[in-house]
KETORTI-253610 format. One record per atom (N, C-alpha, C): residue number from 0; residue in three letters; atom name; x negated, y, z. Coordinates in steps of 0.02 Angstrom, whole numbers. Layout:
BEGIN
@k->NUM	r->ala	a->CA	xx->X	yy->Y	zz->Z
...
This chain:
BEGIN
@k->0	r->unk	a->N	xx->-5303	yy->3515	zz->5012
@k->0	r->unk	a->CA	xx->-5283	yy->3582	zz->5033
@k->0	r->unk	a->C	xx->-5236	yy->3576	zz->5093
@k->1	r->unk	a->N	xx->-5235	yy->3638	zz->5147
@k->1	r->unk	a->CA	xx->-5191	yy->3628	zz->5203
@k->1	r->unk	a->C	xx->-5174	yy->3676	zz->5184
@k->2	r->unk	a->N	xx->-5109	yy->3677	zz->5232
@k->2	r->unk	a->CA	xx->-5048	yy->3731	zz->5243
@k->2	r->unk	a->C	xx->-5026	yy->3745	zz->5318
@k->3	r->unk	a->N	xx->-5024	yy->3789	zz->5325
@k->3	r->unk	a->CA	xx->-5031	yy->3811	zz->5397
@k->3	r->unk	a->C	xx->-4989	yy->3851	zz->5399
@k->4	r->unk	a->N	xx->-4941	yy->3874	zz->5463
@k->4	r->unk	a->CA	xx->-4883	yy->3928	zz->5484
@k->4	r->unk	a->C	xx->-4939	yy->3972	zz->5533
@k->5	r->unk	a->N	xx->-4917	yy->4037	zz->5500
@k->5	r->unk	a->CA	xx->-4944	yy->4081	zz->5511
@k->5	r->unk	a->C	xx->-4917	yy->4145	zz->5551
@k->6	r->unk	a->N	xx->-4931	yy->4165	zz->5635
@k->6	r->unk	a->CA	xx->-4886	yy->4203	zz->5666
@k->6	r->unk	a->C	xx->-4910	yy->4270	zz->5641
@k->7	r->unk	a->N	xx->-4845	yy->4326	zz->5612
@k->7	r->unk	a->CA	xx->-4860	yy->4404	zz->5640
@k->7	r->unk	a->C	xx->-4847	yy->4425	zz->5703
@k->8	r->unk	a->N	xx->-4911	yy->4442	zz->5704
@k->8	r->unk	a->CA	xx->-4899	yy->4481	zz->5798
@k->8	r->unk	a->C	xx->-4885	yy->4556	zz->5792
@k->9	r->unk	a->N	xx->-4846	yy->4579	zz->5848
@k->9	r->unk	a->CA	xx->-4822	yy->4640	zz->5848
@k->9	r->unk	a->C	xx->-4835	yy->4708	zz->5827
@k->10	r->unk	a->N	xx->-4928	yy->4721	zz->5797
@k->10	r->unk	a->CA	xx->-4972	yy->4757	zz->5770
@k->10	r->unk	a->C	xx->-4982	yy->4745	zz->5707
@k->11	r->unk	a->N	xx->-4940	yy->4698	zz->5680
@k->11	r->unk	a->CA	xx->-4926	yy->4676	zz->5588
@k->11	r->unk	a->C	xx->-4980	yy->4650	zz->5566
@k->12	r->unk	a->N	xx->-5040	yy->4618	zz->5636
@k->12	r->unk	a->CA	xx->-5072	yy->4561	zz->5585
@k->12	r->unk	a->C	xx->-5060	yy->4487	zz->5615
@k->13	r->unk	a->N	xx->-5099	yy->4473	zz->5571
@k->13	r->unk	a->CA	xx->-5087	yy->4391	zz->5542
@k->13	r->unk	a->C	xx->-5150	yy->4347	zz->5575
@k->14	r->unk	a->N	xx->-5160	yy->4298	zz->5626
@k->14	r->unk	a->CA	xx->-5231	yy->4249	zz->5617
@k->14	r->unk	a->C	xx->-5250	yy->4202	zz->5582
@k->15	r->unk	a->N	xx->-5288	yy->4217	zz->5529
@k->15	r->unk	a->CA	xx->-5301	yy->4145	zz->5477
@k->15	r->unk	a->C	xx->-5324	yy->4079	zz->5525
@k->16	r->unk	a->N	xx->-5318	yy->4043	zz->5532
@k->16	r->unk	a->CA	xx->-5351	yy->3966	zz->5550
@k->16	r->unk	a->C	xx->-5425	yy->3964	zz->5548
@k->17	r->unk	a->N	xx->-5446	yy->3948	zz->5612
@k->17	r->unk	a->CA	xx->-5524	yy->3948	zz->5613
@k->17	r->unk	a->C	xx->-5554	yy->3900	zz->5547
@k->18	r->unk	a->N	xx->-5529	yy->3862	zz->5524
@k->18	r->unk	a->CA	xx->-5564	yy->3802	zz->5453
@k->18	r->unk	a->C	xx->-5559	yy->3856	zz->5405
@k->19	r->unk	a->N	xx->-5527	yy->3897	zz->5422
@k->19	r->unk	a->CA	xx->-5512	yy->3958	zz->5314
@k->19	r->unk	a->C	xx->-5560	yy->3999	zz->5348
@k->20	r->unk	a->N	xx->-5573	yy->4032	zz->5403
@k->20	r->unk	a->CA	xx->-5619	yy->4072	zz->5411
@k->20	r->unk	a->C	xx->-5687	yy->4062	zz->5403
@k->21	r->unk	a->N	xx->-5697	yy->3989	zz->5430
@k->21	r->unk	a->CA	xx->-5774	yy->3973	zz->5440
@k->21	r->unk	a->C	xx->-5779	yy->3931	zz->5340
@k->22	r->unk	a->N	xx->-5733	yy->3904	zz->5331
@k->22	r->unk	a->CA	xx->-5733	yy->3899	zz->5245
@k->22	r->unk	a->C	xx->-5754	yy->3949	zz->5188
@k->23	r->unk	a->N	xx->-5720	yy->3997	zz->5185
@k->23	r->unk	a->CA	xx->-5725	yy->4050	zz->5134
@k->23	r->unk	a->C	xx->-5784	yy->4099	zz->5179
@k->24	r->unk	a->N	xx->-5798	yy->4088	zz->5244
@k->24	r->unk	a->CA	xx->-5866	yy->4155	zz->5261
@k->24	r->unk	a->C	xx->-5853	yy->4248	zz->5224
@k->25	r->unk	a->N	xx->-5816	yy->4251	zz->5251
@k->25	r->unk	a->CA	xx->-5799	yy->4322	zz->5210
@k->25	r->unk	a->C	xx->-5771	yy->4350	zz->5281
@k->26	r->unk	a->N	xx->-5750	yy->4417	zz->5286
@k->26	r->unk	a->CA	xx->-5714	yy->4461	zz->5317
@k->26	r->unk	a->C	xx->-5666	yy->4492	zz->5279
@k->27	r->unk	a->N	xx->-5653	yy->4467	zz->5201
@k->27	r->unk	a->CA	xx->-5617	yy->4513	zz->5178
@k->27	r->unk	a->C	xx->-5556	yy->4488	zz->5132
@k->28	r->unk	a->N	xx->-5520	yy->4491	zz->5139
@k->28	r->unk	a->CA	xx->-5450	yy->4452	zz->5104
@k->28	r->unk	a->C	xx->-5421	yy->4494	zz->5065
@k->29	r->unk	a->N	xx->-5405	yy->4472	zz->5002
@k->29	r->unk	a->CA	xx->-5343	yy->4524	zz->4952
@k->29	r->unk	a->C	xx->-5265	yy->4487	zz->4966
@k->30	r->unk	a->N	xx->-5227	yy->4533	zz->5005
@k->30	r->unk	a->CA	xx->-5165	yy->4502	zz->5005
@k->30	r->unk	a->C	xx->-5122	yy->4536	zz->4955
@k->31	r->unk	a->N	xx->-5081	yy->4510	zz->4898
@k->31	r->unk	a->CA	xx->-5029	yy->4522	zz->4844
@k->31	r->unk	a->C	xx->-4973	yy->4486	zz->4852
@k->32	r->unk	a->N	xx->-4916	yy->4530	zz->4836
@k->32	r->unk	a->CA	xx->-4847	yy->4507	zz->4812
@k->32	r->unk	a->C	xx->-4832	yy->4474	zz->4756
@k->33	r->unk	a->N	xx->-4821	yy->4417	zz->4748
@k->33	r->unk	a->CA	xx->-4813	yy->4369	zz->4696
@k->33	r->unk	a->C	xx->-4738	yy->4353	zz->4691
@k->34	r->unk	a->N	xx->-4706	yy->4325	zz->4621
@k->34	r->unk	a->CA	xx->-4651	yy->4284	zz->4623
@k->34	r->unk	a->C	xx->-4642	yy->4260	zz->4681
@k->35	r->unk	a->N	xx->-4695	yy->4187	zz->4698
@k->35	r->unk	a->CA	xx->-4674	yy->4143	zz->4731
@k->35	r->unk	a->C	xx->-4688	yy->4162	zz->4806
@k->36	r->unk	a->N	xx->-4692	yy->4240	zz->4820
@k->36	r->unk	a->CA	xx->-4701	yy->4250	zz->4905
@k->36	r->unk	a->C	xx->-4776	yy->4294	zz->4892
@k->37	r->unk	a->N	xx->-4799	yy->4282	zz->4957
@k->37	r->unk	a->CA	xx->-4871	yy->4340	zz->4967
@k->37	r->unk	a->C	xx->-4932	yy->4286	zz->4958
@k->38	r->unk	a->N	xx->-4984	yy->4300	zz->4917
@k->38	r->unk	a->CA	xx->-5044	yy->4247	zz->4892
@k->38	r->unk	a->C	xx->-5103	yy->4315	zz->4955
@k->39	r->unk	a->N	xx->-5122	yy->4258	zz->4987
@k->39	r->unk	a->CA	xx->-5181	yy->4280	zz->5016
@k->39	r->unk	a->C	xx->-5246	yy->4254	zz->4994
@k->40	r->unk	a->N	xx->-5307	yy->4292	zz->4975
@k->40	r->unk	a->CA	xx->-5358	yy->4244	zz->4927
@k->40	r->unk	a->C	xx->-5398	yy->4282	zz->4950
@k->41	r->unk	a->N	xx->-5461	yy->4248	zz->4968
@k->41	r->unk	a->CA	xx->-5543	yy->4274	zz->5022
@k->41	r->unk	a->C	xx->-5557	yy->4304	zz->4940
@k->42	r->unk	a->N	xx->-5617	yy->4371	zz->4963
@k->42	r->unk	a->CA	xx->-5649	yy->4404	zz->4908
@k->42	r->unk	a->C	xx->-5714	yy->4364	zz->4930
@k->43	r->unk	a->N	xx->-5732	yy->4342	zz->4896
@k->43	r->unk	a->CA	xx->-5804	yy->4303	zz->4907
@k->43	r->unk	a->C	xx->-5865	yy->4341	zz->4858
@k->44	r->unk	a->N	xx->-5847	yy->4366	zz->4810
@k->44	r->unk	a->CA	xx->-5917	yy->4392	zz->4777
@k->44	r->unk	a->C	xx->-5938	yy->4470	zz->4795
@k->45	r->unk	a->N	xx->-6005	yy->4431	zz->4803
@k->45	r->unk	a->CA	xx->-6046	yy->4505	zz->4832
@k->45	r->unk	a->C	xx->-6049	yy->4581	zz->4792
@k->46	r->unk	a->N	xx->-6052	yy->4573	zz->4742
@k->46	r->unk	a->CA	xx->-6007	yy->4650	zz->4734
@k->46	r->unk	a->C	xx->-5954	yy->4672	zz->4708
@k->47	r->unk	a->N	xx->-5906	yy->4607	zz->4735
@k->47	r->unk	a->CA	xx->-5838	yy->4639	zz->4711
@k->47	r->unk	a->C	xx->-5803	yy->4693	zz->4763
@k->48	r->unk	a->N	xx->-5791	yy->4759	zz->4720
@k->48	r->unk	a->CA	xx->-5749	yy->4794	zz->4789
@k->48	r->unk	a->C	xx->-5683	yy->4775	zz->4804
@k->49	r->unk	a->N	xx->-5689	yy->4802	zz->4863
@k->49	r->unk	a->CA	xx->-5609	yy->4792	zz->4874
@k->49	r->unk	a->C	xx->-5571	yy->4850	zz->4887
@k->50	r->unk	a->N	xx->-5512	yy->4847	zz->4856
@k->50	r->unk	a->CA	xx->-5457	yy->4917	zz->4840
@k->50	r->unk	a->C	xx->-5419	yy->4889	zz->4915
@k->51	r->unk	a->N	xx->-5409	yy->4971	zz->4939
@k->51	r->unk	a->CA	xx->-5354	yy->4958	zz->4986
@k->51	r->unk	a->C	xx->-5316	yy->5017	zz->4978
@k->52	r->unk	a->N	xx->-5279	yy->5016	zz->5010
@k->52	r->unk	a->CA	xx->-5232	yy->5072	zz->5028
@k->52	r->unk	a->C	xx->-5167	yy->5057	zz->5104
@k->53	r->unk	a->N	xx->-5144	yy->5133	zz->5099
@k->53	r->unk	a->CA	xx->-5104	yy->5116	zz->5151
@k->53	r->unk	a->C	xx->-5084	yy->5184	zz->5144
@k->54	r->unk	a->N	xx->-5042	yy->5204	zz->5202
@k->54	r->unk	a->CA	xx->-4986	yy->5256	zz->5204
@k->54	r->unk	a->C	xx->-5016	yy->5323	zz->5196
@k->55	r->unk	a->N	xx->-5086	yy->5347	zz->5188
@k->55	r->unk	a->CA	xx->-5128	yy->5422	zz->5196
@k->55	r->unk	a->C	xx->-5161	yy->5394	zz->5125
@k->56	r->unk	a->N	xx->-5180	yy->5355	zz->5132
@k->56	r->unk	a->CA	xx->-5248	yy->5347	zz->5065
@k->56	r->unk	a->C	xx->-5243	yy->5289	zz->5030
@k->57	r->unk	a->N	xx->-5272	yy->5275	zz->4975
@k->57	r->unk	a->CA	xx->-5314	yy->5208	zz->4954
@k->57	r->unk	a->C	xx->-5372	yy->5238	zz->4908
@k->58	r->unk	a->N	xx->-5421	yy->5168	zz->4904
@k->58	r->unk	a->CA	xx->-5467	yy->5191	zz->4876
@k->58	r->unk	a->C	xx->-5533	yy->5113	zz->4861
@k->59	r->unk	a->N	xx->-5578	yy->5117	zz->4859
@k->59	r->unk	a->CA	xx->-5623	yy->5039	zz->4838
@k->59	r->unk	a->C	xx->-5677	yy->5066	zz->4921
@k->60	r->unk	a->N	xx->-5700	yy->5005	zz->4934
@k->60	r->unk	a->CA	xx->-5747	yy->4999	zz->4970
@k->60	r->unk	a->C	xx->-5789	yy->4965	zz->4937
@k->61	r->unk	a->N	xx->-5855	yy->4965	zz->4962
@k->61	r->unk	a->CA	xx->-5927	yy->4913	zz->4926
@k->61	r->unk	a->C	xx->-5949	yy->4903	zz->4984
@k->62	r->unk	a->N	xx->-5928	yy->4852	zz->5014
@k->62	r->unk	a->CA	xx->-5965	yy->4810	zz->5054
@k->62	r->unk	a->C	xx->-6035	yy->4804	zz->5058
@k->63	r->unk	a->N	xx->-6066	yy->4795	zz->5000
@k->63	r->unk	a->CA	xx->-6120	yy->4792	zz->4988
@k->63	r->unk	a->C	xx->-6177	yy->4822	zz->4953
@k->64	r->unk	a->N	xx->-6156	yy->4898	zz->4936
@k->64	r->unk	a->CA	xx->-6148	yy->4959	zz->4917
@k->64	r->unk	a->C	xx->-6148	yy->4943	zz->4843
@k->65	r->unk	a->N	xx->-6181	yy->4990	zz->4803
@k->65	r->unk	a->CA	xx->-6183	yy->4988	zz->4738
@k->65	r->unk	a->C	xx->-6211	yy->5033	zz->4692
@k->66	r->unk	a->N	xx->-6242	yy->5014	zz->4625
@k->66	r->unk	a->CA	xx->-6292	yy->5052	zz->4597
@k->66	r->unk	a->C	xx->-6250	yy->5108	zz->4604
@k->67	r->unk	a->N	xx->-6289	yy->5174	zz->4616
@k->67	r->unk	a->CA	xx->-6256	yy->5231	zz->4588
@k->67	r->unk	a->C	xx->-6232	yy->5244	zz->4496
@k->68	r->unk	a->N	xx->-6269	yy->5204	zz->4462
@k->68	r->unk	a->CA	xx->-6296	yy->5204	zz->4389
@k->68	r->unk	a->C	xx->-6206	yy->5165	zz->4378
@k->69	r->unk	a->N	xx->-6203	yy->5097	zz->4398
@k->69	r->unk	a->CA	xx->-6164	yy->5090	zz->4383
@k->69	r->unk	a->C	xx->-6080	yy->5123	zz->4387
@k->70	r->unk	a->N	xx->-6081	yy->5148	zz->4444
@k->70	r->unk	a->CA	xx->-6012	yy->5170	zz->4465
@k->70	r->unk	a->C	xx->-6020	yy->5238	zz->4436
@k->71	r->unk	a->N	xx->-6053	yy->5283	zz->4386
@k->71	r->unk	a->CA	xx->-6052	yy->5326	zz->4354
@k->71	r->unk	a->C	xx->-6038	yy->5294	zz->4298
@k->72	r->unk	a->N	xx->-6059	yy->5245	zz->4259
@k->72	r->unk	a->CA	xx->-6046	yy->5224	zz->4178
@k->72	r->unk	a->C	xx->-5957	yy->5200	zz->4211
@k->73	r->unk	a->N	xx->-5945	yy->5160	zz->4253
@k->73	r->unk	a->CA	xx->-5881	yy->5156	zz->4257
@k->73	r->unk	a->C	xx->-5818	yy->5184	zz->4262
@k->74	r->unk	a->N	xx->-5844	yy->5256	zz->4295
@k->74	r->unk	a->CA	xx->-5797	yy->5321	zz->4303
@k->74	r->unk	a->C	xx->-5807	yy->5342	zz->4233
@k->75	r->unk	a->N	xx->-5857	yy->5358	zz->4195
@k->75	r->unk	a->CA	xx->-5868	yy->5381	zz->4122
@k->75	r->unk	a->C	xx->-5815	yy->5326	zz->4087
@k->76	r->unk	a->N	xx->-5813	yy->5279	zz->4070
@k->76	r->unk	a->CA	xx->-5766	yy->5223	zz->4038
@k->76	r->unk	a->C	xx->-5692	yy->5259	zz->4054
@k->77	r->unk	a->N	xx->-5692	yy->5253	zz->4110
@k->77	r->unk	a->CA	xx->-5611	yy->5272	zz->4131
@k->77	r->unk	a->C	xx->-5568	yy->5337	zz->4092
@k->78	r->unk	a->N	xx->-5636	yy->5386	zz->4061
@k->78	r->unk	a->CA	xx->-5638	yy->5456	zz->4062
@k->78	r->unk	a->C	xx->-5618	yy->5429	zz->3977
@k->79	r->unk	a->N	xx->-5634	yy->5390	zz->3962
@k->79	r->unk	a->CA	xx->-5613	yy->5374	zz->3864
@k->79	r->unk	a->C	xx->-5550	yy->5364	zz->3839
């Protein structure tokens, strides 16, 4: 495993290292607040969504869309 220093540039992002980019093949990163500092971890599976949010909204994206069938039994679950 490497470890790499990582600059914020003045628009509050971050450049991962071309080896983590071309490694994990994703566009999409979950960054979390942990004990030990901020864990950045590639979403790699194809239909996992990803939750975002920010200062107007949050909400899931599907990258890779998704049954309609399913994301109705899942909103129904929520509803129990």
């Amino acid at each position: 495993m490497n470890t790499f220093t990582l600059k914020l540039f003045n628009t509050g992002q971050v450049t991962l290292p071309k080896s983590w980019r071309e490694k994990f093949k994703t566009e999409h990163f979950l960054a979390k607040e942990t004990k030990e500092g901020l864990l950045i971890k590639p979403i790699t599976e194809q239909d996992e969504p990803i939750y975002f949010e920010n200062n107007n909204s949050f909400g899931l994206v599907f990258p890779n869309g998704i049954d309609p069938q399913v994301l109705i039994d899942q909103i129904n679950k929520m509803d129990e």
